[in-house]
SELO-733162 format. One line per field, with one value per residue: residue number from 1; y, z, x of N, C-alpha, C, O, CB in turn. Coordinates in steps of 0.2 Angstrom, whole numbers, plus 5000, padded with zeros to 4 digits. Atoms other than C-alpha are relative to their C-alpha. Glycine has a CB too. Layout:
// residues N
i: c(NUM/...)
n.v: c(Y/...)
n.w: c(Z/...)
n.u: c(X/...)
ca.v: c(Y/...)
ca.w: c(Z/...)
ca.u: c(X/...)
c.v: c(Y/...)
c.w: c(Z/...)
c.u: c(X/...)
o.v: c(Y/...)
o.w: c(Z/...)
o.u: c(X/...)
cb.v: c(Y/...)
cb.w: c(Z/...)
cb.u: c(X/...)
// end
This chain:
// residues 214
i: c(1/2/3/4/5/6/7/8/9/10/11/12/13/14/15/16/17/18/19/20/21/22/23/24/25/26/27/28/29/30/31/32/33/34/35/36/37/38/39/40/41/42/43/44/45/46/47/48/49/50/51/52/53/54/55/56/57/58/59/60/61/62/63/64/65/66/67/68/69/70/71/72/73/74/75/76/77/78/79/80/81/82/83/84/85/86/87/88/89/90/91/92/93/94/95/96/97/98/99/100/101/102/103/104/105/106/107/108/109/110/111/112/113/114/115/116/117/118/119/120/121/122/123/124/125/126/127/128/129/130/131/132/133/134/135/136/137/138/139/140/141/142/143/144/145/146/147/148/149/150/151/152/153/154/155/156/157/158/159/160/161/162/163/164/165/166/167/168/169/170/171/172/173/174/175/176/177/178/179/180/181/182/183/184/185/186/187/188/189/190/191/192/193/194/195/196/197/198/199/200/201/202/203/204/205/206/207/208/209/210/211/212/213/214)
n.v: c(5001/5000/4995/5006/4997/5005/5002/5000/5000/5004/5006/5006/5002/4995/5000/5005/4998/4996/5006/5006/4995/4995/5004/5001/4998/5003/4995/4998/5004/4997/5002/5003/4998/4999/5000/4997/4994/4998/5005/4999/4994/5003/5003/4997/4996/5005/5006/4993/5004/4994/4999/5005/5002/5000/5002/4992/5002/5006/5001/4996/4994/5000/4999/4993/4998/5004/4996/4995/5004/5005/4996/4999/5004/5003/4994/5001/5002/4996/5003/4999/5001/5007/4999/5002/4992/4996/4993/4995/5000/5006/4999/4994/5005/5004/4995/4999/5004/5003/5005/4998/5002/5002/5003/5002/5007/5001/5002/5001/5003/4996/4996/4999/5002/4992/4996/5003/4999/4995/4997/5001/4996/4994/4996/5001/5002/5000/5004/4995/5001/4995/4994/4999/4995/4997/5000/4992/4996/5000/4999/4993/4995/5003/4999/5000/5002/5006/5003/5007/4998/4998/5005/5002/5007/5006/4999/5003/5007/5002/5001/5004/5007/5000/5000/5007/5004/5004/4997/4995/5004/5002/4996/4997/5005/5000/4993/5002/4995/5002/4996/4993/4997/5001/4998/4992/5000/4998/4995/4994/5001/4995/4993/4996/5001/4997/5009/5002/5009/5007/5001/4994/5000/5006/4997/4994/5004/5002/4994/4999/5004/5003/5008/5000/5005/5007)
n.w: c(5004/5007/5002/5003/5008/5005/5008/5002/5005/5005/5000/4996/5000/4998/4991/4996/4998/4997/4990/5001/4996/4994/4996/4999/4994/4993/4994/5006/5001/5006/4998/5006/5008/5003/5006/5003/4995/4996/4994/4994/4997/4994/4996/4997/4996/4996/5000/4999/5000/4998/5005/5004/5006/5006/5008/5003/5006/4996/5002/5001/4994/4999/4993/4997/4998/4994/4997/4996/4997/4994/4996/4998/4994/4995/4998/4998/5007/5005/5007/5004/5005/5002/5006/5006/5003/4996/5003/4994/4998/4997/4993/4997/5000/4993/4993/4998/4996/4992/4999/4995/5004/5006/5002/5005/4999/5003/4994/4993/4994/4998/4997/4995/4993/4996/5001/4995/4994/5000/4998/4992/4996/5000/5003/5008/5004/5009/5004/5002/5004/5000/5000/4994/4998/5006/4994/4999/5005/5003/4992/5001/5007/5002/5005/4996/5006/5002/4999/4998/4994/4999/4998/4993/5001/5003/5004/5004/5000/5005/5003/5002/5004/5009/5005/4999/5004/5000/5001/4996/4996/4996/4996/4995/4997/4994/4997/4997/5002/5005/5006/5001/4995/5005/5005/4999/5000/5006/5003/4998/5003/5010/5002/4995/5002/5004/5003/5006/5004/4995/5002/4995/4991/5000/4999/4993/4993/4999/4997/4994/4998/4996/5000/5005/5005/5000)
n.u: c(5006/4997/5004/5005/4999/5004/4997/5005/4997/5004/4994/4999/4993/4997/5002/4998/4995/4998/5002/4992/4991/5005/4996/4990/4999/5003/5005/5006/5002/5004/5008/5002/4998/5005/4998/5006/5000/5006/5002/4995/5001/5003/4995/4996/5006/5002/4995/4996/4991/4996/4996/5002/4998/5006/4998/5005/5004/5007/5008/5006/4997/4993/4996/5002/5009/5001/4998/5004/5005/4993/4994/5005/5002/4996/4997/4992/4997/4997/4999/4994/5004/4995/5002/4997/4996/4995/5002/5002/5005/5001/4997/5001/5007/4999/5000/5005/5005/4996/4995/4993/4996/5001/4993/4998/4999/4992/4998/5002/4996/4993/5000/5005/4999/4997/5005/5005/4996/4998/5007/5001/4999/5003/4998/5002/4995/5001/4995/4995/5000/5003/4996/5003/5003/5007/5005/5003/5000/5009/5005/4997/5003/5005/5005/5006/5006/5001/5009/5001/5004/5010/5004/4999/4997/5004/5000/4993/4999/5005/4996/4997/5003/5002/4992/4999/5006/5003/5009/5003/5005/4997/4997/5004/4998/4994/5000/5007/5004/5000/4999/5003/4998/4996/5001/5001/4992/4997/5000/4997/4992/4998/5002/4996/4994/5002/4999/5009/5000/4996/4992/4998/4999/4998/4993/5000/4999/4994/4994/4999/4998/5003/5002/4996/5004/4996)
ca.v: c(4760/4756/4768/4760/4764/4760/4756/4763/4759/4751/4739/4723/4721/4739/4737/4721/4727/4744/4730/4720/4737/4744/4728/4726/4739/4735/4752/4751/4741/4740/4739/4736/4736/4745/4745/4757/4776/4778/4762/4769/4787/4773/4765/4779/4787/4771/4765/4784/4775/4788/4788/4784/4781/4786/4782/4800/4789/4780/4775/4785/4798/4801/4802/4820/4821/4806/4816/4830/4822/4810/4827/4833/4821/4814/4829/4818/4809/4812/4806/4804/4805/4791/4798/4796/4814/4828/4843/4857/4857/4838/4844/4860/4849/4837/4850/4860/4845/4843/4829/4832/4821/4819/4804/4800/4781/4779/4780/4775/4760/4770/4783/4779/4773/4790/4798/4790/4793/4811/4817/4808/4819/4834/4838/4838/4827/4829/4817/4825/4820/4837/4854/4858/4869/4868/4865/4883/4889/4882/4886/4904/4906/4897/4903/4911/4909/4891/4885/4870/4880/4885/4869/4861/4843/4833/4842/4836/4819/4819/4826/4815/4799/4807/4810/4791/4787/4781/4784/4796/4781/4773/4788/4792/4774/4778/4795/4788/4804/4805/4805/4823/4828/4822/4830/4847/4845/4845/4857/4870/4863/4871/4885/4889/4884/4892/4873/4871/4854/4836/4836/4850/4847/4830/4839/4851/4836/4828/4844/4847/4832/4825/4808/4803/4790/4777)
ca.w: c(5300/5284/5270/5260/5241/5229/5212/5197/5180/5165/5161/5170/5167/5171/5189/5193/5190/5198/5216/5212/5216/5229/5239/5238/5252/5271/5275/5259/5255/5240/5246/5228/5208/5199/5182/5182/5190/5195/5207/5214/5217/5229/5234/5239/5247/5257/5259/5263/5257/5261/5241/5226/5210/5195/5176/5166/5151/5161/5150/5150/5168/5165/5179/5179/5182/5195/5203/5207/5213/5225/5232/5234/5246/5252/5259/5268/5250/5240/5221/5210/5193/5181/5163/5144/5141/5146/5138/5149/5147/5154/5169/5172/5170/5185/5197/5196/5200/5215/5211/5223/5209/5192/5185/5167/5164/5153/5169/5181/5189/5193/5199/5211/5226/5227/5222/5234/5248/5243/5242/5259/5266/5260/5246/5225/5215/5196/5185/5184/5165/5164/5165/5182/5191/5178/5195/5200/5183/5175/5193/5189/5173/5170/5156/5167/5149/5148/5141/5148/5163/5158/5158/5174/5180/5174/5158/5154/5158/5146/5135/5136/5132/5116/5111/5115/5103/5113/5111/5118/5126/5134/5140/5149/5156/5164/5170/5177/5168/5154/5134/5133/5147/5137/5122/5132/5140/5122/5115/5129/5128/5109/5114/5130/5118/5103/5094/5078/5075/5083/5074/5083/5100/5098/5094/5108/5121/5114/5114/5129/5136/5142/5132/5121/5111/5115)
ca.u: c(4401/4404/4397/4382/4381/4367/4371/4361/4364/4355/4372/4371/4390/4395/4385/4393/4409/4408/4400/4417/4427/4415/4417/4436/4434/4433/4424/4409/4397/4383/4364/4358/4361/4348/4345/4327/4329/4310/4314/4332/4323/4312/4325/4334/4318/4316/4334/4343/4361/4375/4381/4372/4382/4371/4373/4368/4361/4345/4330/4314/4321/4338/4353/4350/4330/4333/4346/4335/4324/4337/4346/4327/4321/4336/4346/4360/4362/4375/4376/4391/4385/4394/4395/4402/4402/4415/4407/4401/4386/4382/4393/4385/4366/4372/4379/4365/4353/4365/4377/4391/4403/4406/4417/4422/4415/4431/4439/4427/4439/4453/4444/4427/4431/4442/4426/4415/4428/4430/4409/4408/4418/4409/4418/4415/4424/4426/4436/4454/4452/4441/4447/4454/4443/4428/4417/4417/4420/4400/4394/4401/4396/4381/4370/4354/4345/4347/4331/4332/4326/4310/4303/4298/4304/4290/4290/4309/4303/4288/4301/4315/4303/4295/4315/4316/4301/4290/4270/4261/4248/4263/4272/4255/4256/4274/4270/4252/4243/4234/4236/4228/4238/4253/4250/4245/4265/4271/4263/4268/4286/4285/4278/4290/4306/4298/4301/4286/4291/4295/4310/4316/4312/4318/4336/4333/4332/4349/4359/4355/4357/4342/4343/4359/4348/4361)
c.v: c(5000/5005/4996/5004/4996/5002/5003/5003/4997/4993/4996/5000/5006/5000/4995/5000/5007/4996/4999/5005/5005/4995/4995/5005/5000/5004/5002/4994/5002/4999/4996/5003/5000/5002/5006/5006/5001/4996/5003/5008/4996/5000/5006/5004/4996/4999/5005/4996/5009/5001/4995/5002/4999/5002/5006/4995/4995/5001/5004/5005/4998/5002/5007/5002/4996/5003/5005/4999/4994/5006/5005/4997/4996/5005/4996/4994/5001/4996/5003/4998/4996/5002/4998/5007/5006/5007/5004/5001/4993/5002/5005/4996/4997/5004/5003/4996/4995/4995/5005/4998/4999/4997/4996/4991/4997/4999/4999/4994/5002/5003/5001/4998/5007/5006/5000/5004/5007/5003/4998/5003/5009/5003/4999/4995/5000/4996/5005/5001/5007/5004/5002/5005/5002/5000/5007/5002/4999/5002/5009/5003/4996/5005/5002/4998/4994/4997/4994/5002/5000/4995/4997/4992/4996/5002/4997/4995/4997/5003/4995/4993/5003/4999/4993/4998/4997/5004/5003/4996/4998/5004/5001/4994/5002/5004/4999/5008/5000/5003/5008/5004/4999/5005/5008/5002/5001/5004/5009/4998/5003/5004/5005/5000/5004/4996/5001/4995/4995/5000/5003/5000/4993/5001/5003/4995/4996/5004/5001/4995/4994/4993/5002/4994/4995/4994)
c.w: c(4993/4995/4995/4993/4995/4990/4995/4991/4993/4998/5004/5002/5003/5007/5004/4999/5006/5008/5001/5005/5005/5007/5002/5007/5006/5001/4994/4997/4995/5004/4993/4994/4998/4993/4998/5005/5001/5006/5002/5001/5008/5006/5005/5006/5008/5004/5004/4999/4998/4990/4993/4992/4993/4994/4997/4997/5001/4992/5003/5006/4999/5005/5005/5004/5007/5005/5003/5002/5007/5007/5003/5008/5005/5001/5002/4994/4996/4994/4997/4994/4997/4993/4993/4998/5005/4998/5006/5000/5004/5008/5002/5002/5008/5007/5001/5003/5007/5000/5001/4995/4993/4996/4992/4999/4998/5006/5010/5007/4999/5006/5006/5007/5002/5001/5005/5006/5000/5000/5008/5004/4998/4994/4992/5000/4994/4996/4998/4991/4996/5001/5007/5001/4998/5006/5002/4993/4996/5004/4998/4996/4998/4998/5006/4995/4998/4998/5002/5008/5002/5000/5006/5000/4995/4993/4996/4999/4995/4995/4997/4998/4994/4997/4999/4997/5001/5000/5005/5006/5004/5006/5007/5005/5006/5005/5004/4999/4994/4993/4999/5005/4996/4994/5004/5003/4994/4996/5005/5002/4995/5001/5007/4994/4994/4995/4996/4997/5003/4999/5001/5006/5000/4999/5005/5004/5000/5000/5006/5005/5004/4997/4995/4992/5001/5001)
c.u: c(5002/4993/4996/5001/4993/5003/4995/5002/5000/5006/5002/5007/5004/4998/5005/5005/5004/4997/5005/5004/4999/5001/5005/5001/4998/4995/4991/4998/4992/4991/4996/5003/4994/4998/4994/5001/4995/5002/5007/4999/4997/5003/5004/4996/5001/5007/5006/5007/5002/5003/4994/5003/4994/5000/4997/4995/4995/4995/4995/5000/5005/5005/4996/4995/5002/5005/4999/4995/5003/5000/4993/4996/5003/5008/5006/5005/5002/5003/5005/4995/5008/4997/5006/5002/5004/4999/4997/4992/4994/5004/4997/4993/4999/5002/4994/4993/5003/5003/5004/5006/4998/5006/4998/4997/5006/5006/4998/5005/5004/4997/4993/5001/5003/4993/4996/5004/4999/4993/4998/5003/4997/5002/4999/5005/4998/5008/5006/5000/4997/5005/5001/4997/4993/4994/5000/4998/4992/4998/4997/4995/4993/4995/4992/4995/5001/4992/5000/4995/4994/4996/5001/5001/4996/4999/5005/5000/4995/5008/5007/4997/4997/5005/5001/4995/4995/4993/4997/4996/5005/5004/4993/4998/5005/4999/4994/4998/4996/5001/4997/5005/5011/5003/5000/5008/5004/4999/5003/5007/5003/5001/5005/5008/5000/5004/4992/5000/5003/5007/5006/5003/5003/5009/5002/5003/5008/5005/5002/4999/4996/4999/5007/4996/5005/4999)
o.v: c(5005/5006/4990/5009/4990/5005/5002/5008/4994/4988/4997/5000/5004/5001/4996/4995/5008/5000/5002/5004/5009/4996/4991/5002/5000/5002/5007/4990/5007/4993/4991/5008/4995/5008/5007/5005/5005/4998/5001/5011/4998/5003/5005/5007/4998/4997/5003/4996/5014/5005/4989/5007/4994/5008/5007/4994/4990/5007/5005/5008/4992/5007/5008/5004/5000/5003/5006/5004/4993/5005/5009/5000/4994/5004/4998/4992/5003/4991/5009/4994/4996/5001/4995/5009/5006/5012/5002/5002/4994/4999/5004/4994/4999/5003/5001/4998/4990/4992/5010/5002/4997/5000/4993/4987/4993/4995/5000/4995/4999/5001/5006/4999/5010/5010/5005/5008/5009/5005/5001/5002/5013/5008/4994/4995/4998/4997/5010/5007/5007/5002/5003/5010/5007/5004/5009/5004/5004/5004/5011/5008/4995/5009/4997/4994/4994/4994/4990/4998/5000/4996/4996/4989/4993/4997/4995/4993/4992/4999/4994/4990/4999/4996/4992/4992/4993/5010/5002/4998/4998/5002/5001/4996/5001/5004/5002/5012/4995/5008/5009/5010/5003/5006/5013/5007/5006/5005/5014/5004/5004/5008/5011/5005/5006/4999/5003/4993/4996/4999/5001/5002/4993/4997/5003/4996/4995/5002/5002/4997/4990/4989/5007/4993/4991/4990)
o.w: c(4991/4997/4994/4992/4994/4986/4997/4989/4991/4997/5007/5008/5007/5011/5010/5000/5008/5013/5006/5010/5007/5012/5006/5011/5006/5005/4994/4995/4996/5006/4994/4994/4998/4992/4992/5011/5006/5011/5008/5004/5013/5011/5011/5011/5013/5010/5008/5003/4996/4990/4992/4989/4992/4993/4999/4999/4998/4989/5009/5005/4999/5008/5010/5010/5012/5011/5009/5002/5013/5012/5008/5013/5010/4997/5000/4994/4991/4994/4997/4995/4999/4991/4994/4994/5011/5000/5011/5005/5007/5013/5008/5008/5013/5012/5006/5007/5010/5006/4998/4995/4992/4994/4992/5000/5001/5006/5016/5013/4994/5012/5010/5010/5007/5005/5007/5009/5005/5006/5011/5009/5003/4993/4992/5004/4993/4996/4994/4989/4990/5003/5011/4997/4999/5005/5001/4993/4993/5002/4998/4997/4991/5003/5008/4997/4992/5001/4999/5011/5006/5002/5009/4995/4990/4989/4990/4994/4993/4995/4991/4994/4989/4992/4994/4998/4997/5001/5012/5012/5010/5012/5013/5011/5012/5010/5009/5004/4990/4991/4993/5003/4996/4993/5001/5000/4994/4992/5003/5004/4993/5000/5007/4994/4993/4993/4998/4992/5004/5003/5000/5009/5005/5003/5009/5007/5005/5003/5009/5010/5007/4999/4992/4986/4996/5001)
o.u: c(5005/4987/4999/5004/4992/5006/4989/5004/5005/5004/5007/5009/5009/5003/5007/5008/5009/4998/5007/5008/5002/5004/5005/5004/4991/4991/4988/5001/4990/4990/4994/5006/4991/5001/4995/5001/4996/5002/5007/5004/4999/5002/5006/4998/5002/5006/5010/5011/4999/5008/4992/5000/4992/5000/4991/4989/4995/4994/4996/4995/5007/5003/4994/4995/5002/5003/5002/4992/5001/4999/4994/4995/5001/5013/5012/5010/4999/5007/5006/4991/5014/4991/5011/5007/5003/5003/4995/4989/4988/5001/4996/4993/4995/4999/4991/4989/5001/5004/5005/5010/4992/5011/4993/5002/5009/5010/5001/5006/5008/4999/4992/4996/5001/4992/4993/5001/4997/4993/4995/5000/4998/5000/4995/5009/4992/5014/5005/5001/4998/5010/4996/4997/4989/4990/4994/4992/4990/4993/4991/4991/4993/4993/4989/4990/5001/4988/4996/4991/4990/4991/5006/4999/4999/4998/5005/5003/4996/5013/5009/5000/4998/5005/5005/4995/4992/4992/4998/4995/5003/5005/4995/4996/5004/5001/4995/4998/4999/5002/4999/5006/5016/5009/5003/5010/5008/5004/5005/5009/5009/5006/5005/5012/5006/5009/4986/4996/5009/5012/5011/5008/5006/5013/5007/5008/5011/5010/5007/4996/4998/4995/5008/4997/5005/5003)
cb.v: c(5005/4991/5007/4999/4995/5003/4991/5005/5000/5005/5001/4993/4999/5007/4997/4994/5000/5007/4992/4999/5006/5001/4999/5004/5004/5000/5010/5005/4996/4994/5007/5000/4995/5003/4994/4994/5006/4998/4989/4996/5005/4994/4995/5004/4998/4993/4996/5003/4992/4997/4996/4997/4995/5003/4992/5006/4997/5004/4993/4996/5000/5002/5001/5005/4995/4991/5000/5005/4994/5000/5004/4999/4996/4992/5004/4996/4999/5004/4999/4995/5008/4989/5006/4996/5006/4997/4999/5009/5003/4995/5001/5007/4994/4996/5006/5003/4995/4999/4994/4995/4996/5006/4994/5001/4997/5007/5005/4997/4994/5006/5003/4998/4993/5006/5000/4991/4997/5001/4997/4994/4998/5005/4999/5008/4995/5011/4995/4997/4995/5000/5006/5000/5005/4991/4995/5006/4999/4995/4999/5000/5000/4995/4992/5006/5004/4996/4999/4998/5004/5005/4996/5002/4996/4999/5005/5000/4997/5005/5005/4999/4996/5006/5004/4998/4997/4995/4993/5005/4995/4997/5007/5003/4996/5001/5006/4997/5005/4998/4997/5001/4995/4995/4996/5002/4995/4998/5000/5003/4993/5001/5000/4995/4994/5007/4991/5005/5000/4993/5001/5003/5001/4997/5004/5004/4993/4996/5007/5006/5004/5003/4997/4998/5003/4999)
cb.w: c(5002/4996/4996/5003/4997/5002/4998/5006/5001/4993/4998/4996/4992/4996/5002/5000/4996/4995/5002/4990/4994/4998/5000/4993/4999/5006/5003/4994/5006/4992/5002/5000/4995/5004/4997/5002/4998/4997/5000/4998/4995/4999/4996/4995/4997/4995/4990/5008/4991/5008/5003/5000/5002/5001/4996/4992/4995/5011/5000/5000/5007/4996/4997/4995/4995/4999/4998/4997/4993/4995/4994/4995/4997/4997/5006/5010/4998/5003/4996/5002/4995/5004/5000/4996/4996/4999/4993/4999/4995/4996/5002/4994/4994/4999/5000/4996/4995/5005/4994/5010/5002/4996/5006/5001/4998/4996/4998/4999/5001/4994/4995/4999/5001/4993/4995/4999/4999/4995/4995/5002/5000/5006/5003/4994/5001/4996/4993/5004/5001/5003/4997/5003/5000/4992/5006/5003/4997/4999/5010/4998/4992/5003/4995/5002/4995/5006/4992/5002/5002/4992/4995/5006/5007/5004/5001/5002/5007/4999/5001/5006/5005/4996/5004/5006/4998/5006/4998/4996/4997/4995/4994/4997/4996/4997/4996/5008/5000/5000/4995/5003/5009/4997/4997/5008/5002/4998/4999/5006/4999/4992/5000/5011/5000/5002/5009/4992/4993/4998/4994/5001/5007/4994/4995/5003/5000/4997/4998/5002/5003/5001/4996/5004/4990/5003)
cb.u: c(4994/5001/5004/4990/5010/4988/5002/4995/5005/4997/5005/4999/5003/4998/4992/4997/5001/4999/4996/5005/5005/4990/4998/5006/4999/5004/5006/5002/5000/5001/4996/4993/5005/4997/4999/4993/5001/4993/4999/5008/4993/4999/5005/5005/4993/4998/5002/4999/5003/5007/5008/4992/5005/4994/4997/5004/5005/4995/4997/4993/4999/5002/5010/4999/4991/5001/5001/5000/4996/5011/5007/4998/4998/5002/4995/5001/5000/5005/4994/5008/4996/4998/4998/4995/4992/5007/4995/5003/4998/5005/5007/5000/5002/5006/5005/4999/4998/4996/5002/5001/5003/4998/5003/5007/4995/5002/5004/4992/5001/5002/5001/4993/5006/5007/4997/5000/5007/5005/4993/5000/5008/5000/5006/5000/5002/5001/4995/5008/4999/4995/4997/5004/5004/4997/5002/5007/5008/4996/5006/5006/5006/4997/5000/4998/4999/5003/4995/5009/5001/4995/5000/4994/4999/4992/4999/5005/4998/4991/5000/5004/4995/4997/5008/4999/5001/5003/4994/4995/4996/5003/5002/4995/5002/5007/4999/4999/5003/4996/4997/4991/4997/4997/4993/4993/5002/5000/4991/4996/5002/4995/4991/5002/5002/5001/5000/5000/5003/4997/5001/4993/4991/4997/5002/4992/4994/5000/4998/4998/5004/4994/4991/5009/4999/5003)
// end
């Protein structure tokens, strides 16, 4: 039985190359290329693929959020995160939302087919390009006071789209809640992070990783 794989990655060109080198292999095959993380939380709801390869730097939910939300719902699914950064706290981020891998896009065709191969057998994989052993060693040490923590999912998700600029009416569109409800998230995002100004929490989100503005 060949292993299924969904694709999920706002660059047209980056998906339909990393299909190309997914279906070079006899024993793996792509179910879909998805460009929108709300629809390949769906899909993956709907769809249970044994693997899903997911871009950190997504529009308005990013890899991470949709990640913990994946590994949430879909228990025998295991996502390889597909990133740009190699800093610890981007890797620490992804493990803890339960990506089983974490590969370099700089050296994603080299290295995912091994990666893919290697979480389906139960096991982590981290782009060697990283430090070895960094996978215990954030697990280890990770920061309990991360403020990243004090806020809950949906709060990060409101937060990653204000850092993205987009209006409060629209945000409450994507989220289906409303502007007041919007607004009441961002005020108590200041007030857990102890943030007094947009300008602020707007740095907060790209430090720690929830939107790179790219």
């Amino acid at each position: 039985m060949k292993t299924r794989i969904l694709i999920v990655d706002d660059h047209g060109v980056v998906a339909e190359g990393l299909r190309y080198l997914i279906e070079a292999q006899a024993d793996m095959e792509v179910i879909a290329c998805l460009q929108d993380s709300r629809e390949a939380v769906r899909t993956a709801v709907a769809e249970s693929p044994d693997i899903v390869l997911m871009d950190h730097a997504m529009p308005d939910m990013n890899g991470t959020e949709a990640t913990r939300i994946i590994c949430e719902r879909c228990p025998d699914t295991r996502v390889v995160m597909l990133s740009m950064h190699s800093n610890r706290i981007h890797v620490l981020h992804a493990l803890e939302a339960g990506a089983s891998g974490y590969v370099l896009k700089k050296s994603a065709a080299k290295e995912v087919v091994d990666a893919i191969r290697t979480v389906q057998r139960g096991s982590r994989y981290l782009s060697p390009h990283l430090a070895d052993g960094v996978i215990d060693q954030v697990l280890k040490n990770a920061d309990s006071e991360d403020p990243l923590k004090r806020l809950s999912s949906r709060e990060r998700q409101v937060l990653q789209l204000l850092a993205e600029g987009h209006p409060v009416a629209n945000i409450a569109v994507t989220l289906s809640i409303s502007p007041k409800t919007v607004e009441t998230y961002r005020a108590r995002m200041m007030e857990k992070l102890g943030i007094h100004d947009f300008a602020h929490l707007v740095k907060f989100a790209i430090t720690h990783g929830l939107t790179s503005l790219e």
